[in-house]
C-alpha positions as CSV (number, residue, x, y, z in Angstrom):
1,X,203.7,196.9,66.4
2,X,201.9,195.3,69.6
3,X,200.8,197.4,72.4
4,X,202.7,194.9,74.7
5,X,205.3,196.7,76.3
6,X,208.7,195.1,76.2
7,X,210.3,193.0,79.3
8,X,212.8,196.2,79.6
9,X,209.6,198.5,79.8
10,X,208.1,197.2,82.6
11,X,208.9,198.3,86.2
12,X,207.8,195.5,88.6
13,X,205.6,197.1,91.4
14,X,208.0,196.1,93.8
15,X,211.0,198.0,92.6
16,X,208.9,201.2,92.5
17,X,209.9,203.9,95.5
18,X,206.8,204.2,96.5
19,X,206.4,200.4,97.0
20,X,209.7,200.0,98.8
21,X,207.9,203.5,100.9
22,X,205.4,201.8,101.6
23,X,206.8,198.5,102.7
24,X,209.2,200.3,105.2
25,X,205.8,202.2,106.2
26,X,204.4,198.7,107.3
27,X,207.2,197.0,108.7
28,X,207.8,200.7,111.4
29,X,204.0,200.4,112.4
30,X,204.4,196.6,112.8
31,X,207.3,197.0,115.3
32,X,205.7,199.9,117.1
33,X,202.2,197.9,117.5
34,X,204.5,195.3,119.0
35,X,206.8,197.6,121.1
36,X,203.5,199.1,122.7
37,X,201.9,195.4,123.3
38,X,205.9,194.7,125.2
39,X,205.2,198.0,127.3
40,X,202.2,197.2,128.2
41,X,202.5,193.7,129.3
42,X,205.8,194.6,131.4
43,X,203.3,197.3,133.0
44,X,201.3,194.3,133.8
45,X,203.4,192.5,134.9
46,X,206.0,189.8,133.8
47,X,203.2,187.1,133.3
48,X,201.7,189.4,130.9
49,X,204.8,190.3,129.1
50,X,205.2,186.6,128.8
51,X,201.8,186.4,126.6
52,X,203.4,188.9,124.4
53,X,204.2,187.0,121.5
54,X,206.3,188.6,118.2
55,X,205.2,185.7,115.9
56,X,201.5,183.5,115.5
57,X,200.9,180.9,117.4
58,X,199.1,178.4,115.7
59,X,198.2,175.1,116.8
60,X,200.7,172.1,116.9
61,X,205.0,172.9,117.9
62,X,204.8,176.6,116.6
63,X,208.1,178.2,117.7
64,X,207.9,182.4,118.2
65,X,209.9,184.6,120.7
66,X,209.0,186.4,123.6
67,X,211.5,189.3,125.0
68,X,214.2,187.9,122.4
69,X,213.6,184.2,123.9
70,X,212.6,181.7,121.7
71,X,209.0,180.0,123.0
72,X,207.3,176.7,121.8
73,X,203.7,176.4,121.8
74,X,202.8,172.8,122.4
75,X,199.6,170.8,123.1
76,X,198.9,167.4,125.1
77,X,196.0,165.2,126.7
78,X,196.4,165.0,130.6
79,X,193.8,162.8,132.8
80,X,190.9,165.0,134.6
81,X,192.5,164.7,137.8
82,X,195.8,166.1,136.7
83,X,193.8,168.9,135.4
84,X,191.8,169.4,139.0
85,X,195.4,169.1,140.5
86,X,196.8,172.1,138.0
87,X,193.5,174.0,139.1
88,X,194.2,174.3,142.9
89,X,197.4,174.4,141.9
90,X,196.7,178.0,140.5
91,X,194.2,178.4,143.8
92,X,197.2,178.3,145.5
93,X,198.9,180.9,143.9
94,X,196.4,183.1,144.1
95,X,196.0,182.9,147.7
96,X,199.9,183.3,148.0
97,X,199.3,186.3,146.0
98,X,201.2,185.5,142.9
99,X,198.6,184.3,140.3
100,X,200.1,181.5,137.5
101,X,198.9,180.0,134.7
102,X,199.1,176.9,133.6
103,X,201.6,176.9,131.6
104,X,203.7,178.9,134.6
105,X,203.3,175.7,136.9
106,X,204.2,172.9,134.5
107,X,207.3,175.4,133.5
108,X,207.7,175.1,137.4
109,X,207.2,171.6,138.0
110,X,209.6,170.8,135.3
111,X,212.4,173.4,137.4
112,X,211.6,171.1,140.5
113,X,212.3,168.0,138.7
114,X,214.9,168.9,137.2
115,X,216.7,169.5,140.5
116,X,215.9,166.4,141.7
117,X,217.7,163.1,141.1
118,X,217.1,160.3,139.0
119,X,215.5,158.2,141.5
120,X,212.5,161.2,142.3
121,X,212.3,161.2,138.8
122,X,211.6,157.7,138.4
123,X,209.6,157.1,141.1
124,X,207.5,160.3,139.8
125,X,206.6,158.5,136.1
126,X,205.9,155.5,137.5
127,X,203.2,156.9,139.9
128,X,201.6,158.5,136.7
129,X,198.4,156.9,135.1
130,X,199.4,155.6,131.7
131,X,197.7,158.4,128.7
132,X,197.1,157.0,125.2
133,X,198.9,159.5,122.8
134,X,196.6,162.1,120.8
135,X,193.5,163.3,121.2
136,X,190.8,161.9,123.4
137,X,188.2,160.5,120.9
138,X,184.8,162.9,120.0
139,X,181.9,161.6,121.7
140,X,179.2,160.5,120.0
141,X,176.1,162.7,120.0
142,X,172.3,161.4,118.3
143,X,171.4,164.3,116.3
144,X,168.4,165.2,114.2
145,X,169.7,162.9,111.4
146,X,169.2,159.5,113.1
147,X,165.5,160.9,114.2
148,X,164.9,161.7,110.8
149,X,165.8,158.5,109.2
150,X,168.1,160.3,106.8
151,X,171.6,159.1,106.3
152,X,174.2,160.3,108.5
153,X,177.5,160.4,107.7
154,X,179.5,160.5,104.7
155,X,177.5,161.4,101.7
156,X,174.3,162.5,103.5
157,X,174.9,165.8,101.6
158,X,174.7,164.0,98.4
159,X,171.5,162.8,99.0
160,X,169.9,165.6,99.9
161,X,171.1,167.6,97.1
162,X,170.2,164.5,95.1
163,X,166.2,165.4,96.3
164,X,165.8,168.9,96.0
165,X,167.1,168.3,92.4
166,X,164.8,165.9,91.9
167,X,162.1,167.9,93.5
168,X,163.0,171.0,91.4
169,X,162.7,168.5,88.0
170,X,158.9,167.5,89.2
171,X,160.6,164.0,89.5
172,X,160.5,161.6,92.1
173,X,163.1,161.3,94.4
174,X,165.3,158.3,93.9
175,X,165.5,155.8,96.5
């Protein structure tokens, strides 16, 4: 006879009570974390509560709801001056006493074109600088490497591990 108990004898861990306590333990705190964060963002004020997110929001198209509302969580390259423009754009706000984010003045630029017709619309994309799609490229910095003479890039690793081996074996380092 095995010590192995039998498929019958085992209780999986999740059927236990005290596992199914436990879960319902999690999932009560869960929802009262998030119920305080809601209360105190709407204390805040509603651009606060707007923050309030009930899911993650990772990079990329991440979908999560806010207040029951489904919110997407997007990304996108903009020149510099659109940026400055979105900055005293906010400067604005702020002196008319109702501070936005970004986010608040493209949602309200979209509102304004949206009421507008087809012929603001047009003439509003064609006054736009054309963007390349995707991130701006990295720039370029000269690091330690390239003063070193060592080879930078793709395998540079390899090559030093390659020498302290070598140097740990008494051996010459190969070329």
């Amino acid at each position: 006879m095995s010590d192995t108990p039998t498929p019958a004898e085992v209780i999986p861990a999740a059927a236990t009570p005290d596992a199914a306590a436990a879960r319902a333990e999690r999932k009560a705190k869960r929802e009262a974390r998030k119920a305080r964060q809601l209360a105190a963002a709407s204390d805040a004020g509603p651009a606060a509560a707007e923050a309030v997110g009930t899911g993650t929001a990772k990079a990329g198209a991440e979908r999560f709801k806010v207040n029951g509302e489904r919110m997407v969580r997007d990304s996108f390259t903009m020149p510099h001056e659109d940026h400055r423009l979105l900055h005293a754009l906010k400067q604005r706000s702020v002196a008319l006493q109702r501070p936005a984010r970004k986010s608040e003045l493209l949602r309200a630029a979209l509102q304004v074109l949206q009421a507008q017709g087809d012929e603001a619309l047009l003439a509003a994309l064609q006054a736009l600088t054309v963007v390349k799609a995707g991130r701006p490229a990295k720039k370029k910095v000269k690091g330690d490497k390239a003063e070193k003479g060592e080879k930078a890039g793709k395998g540079a690793g390899k090559a030093r591990r390659a020498a302290r081996l070598a140097a740990k074996a008494g051996e010459a380092p190969a070329a």
